[in-house]
Structure formats: C-alpha cells, structure tokens
Backbone as JSON Lines, residues from 0, in Angstrom:
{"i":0,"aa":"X","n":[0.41,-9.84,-0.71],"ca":[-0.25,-8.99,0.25],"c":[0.07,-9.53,1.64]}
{"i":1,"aa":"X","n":[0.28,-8.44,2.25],"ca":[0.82,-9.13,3.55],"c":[-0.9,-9.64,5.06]}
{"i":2,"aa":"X","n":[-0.32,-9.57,5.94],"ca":[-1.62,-10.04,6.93],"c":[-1.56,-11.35,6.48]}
{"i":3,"aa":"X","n":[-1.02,-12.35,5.85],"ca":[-1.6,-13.67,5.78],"c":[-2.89,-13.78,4.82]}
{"i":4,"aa":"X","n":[-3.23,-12.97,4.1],"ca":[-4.87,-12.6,3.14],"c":[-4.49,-13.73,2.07]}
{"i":5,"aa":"X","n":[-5.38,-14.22,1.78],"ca":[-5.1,-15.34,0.23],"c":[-6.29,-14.88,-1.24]}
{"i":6,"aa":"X","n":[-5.26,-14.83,-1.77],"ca":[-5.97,-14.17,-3.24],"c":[-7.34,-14.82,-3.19]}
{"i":7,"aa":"X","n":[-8.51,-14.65,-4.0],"ca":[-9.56,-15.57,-3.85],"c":[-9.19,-15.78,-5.87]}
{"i":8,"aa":"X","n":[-9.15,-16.82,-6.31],"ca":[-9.03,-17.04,-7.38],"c":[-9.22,-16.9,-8.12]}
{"i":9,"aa":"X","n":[-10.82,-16.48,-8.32],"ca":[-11.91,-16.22,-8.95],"c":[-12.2,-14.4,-9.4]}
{"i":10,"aa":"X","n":[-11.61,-14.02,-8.2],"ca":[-11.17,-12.54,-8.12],"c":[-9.87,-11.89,-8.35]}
{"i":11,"aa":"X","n":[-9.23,-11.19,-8.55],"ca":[-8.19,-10.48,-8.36],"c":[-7.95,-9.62,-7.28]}
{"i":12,"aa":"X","n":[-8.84,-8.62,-7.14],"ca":[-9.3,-7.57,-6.11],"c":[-9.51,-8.03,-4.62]}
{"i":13,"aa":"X","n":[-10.16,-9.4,-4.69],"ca":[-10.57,-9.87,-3.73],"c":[-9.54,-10.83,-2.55]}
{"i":14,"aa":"X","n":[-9.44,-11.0,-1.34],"ca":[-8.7,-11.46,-0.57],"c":[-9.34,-12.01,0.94]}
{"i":15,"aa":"X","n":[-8.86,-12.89,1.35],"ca":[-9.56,-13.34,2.78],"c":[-8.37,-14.16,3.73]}
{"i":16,"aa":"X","n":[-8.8,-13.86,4.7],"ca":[-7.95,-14.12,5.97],"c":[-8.7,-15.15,6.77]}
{"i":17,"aa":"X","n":[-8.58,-16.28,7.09],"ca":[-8.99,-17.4,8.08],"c":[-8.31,-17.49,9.39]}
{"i":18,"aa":"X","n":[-8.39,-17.53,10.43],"ca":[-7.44,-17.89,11.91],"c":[-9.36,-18.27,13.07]}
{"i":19,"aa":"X","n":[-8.68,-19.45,13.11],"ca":[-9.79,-20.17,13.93],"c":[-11.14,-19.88,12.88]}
{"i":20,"aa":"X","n":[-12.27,-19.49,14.01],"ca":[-13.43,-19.08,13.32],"c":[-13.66,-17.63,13.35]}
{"i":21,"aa":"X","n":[-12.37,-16.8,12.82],"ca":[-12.57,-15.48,12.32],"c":[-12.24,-15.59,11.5]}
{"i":22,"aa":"X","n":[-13.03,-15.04,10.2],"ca":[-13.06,-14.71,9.24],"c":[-12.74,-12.87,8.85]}
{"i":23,"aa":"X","n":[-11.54,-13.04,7.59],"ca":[-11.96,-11.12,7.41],"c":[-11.66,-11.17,5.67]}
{"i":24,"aa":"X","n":[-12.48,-10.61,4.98],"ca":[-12.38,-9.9,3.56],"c":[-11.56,-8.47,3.46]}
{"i":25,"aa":"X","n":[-11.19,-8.26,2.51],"ca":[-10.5,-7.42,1.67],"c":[-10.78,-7.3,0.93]}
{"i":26,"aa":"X","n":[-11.38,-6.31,-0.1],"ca":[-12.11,-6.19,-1.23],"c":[-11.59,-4.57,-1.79]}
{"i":27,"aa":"X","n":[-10.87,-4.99,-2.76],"ca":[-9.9,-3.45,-3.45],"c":[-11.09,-3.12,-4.79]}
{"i":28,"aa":"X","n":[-10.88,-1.41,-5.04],"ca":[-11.61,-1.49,-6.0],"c":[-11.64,0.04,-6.25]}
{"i":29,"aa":"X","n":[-10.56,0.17,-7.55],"ca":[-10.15,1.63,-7.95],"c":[-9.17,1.93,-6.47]}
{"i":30,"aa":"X","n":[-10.02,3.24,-6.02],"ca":[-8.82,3.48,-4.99],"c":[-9.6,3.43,-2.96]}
{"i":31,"aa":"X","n":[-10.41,2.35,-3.6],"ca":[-11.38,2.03,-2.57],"c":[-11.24,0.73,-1.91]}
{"i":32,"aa":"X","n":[-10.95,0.89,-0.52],"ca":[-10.65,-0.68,-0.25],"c":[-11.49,-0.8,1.38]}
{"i":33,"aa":"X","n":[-12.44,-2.08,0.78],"ca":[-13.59,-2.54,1.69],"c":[-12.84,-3.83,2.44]}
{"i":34,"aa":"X","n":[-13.03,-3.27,3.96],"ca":[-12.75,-4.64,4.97],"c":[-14.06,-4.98,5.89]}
{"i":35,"aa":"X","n":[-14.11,-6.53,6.1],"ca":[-15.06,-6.54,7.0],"c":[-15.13,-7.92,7.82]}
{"i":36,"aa":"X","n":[-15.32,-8.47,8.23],"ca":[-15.47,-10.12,9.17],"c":[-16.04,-9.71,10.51]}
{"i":37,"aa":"X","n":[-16.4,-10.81,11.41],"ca":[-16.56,-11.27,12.41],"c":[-15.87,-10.58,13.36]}
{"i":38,"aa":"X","n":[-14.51,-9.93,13.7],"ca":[-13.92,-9.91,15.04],"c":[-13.4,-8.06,14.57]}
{"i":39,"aa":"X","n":[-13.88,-7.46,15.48],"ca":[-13.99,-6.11,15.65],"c":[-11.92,-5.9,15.76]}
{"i":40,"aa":"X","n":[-11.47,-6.64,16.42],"ca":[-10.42,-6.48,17.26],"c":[-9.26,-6.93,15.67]}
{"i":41,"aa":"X","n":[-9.07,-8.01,14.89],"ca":[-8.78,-8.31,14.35],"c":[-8.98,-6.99,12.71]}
{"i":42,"aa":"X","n":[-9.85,-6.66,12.97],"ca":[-10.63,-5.5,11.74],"c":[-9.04,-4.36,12.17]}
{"i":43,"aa":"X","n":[-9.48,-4.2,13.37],"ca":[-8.63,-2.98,14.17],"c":[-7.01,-3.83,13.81]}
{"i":44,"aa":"X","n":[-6.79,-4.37,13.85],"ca":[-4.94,-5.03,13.74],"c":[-4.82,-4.73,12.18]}
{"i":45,"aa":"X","n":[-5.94,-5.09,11.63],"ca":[-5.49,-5.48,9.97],"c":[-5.55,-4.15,9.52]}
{"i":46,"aa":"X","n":[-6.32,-2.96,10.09],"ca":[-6.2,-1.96,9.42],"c":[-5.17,-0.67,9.62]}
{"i":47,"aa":"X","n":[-5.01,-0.89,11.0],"ca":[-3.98,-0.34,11.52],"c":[-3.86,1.57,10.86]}
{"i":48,"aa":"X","n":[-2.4,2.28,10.6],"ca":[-2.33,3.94,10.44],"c":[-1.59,3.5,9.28]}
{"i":49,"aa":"X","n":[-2.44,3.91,7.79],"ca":[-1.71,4.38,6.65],"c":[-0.3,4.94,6.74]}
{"i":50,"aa":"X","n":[0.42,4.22,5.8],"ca":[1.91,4.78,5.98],"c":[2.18,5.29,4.7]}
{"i":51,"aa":"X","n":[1.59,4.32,3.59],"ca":[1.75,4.69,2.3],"c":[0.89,4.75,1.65]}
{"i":52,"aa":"X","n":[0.98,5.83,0.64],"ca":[-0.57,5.88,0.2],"c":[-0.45,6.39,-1.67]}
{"i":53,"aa":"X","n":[-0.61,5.7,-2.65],"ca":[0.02,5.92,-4.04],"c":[1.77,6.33,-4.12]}
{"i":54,"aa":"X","n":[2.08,5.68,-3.69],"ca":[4.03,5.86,-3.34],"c":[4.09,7.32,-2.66]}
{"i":55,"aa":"X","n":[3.31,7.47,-2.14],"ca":[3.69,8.84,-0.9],"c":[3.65,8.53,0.27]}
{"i":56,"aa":"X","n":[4.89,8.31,1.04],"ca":[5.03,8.52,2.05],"c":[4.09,9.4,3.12]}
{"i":57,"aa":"X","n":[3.36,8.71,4.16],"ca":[2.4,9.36,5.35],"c":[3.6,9.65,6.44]}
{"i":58,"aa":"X","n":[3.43,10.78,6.98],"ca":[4.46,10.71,8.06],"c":[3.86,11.64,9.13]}
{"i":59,"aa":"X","n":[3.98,11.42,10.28],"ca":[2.99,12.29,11.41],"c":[3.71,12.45,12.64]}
{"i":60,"aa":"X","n":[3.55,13.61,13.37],"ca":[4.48,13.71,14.7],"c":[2.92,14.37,15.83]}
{"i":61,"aa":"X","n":[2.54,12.97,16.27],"ca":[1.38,13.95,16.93],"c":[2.0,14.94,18.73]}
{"i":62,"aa":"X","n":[2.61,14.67,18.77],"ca":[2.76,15.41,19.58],"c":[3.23,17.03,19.4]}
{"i":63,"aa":"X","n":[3.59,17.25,18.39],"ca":[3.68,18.64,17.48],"c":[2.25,18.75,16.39]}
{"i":64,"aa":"X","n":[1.7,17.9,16.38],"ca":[0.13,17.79,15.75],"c":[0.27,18.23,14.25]}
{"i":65,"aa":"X","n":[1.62,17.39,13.82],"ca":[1.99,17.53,12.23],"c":[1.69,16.23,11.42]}
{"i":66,"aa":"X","n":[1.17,16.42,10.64],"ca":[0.96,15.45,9.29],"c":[1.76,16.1,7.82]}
{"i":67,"aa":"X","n":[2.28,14.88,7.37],"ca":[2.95,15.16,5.87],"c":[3.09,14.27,5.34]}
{"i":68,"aa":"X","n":[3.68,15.09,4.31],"ca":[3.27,13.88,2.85],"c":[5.01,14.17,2.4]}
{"i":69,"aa":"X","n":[5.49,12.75,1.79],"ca":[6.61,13.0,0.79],"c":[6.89,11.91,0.13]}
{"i":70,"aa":"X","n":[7.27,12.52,-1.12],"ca":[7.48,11.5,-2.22],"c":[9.22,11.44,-2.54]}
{"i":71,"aa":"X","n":[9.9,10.87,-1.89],"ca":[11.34,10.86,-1.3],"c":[12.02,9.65,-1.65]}
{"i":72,"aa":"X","n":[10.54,8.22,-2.42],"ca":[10.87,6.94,-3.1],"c":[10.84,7.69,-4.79]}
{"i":73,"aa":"X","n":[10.09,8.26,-5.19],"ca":[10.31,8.65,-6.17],"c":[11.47,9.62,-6.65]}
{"i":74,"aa":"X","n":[11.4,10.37,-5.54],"ca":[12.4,11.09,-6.24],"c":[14.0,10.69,-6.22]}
{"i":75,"aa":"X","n":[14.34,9.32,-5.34],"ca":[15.37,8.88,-5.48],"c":[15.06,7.38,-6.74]}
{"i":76,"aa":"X","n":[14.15,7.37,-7.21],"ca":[13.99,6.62,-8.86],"c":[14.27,7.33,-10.04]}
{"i":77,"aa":"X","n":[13.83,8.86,-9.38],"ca":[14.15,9.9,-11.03],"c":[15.28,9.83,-10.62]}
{"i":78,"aa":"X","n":[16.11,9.85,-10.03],"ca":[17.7,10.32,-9.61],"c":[18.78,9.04,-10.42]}
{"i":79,"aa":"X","n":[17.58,7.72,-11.14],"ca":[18.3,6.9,-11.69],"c":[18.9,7.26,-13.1]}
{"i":80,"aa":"X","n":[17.96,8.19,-13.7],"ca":[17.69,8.66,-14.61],"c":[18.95,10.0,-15.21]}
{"i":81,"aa":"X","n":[19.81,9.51,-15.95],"ca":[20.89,10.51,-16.06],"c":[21.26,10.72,-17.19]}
{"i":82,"aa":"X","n":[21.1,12.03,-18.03],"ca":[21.82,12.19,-19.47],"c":[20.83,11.4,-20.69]}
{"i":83,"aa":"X","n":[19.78,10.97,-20.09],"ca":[18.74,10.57,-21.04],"c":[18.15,9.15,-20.98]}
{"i":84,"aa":"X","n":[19.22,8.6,-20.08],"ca":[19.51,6.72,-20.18],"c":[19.39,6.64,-18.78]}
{"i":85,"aa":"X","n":[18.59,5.5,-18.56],"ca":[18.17,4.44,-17.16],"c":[19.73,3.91,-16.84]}
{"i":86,"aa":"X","n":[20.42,3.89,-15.89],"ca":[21.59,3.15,-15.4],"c":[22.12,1.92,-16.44]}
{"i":87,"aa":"X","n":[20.66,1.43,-16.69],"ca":[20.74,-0.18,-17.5],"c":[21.05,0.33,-19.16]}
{"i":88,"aa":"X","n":[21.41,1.54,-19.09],"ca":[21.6,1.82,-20.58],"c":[21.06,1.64,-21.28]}
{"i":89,"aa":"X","n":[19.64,1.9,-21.06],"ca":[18.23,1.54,-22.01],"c":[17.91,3.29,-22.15]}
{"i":90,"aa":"X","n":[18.02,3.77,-23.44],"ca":[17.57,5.37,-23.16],"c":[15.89,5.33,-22.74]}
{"i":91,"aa":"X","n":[15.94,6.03,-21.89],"ca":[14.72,7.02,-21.44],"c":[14.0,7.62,-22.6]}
{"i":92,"aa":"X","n":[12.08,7.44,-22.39],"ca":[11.27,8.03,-23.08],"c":[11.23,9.85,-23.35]}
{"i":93,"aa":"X","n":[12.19,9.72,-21.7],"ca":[12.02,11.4,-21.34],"c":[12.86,12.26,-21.47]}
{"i":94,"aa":"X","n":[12.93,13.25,-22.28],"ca":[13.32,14.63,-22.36],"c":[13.67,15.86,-21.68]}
C-alpha cells in the first residue's frame, strides 16, 4: 500500500501512518474504507481524487464537466485470451 501506511499485524484490513506526532489509520472493510488521525491537512493528501475504483478506470475533464468510467485494463487482459488458451498455453476455463 502506498502513502508509507504499515500493515498492523494483528489485522489485515488495518494500516497506519506515523510522521512526527501525526498519526493516520486506514481501516478497509468490504468496499468501505475508514480514514482518520490528528492532522486535517495530511487526511486531505492521503485521500486525495479516486482514479481507480474495482479495476475501472475514473477519468474526469472538469472543465467540459465530464466524468467517466472505463474498463480499458481489462479489456486489454481478455485480449490475452485467444482460441481458448492464455498466451502461457494453459487452456482457458472459458468458452
């Protein structure tokens, strides 16, 4: 996970960030993810504008006041997929 966050051990889901005496949590859970610490400003850096969101691409042009969605990683993964068989010549489940 990027930001510098360190697994908490005990958790999986769970993550925390130290720099001086700010503290910030990360707390994932299903498709719910709780942030919170000490420094308002630091909250604001770590959370920053969704880019990706379940392998879909976020993409936005605000000055035309457009938002979209595309799935353009996936569909160049099915594109691995040819004649029944994965590249690696392992046949495919799929039909």
């Amino acid at each position: 996970m990027g930001h510098d966050f360190i697994k908490n051990k005990h958790d999986p889901c769970a993550y925390k960030k130290v720099s001086g005496s700010t503290v910030v949590y990360l707390v994932l859970y299903a498709n719910n993810i709780l942030l919170f610490g000490n420094d308002v400003k630091m909250l604001g850096d770590i959370k920053g504008e969704a880019s990706y969101i379940l392998g879909i691409k976020i993409y936005k042009d605000r000055s035309q006041r457009m938002l979209g969605l595309t799935r353009s990683s996936y569909i160049e993964k099915s594109e691995e997929i040819h004649d029944g068989k994965l590249k690696t010549g392992i046949p495919s489940n799929e039909t």
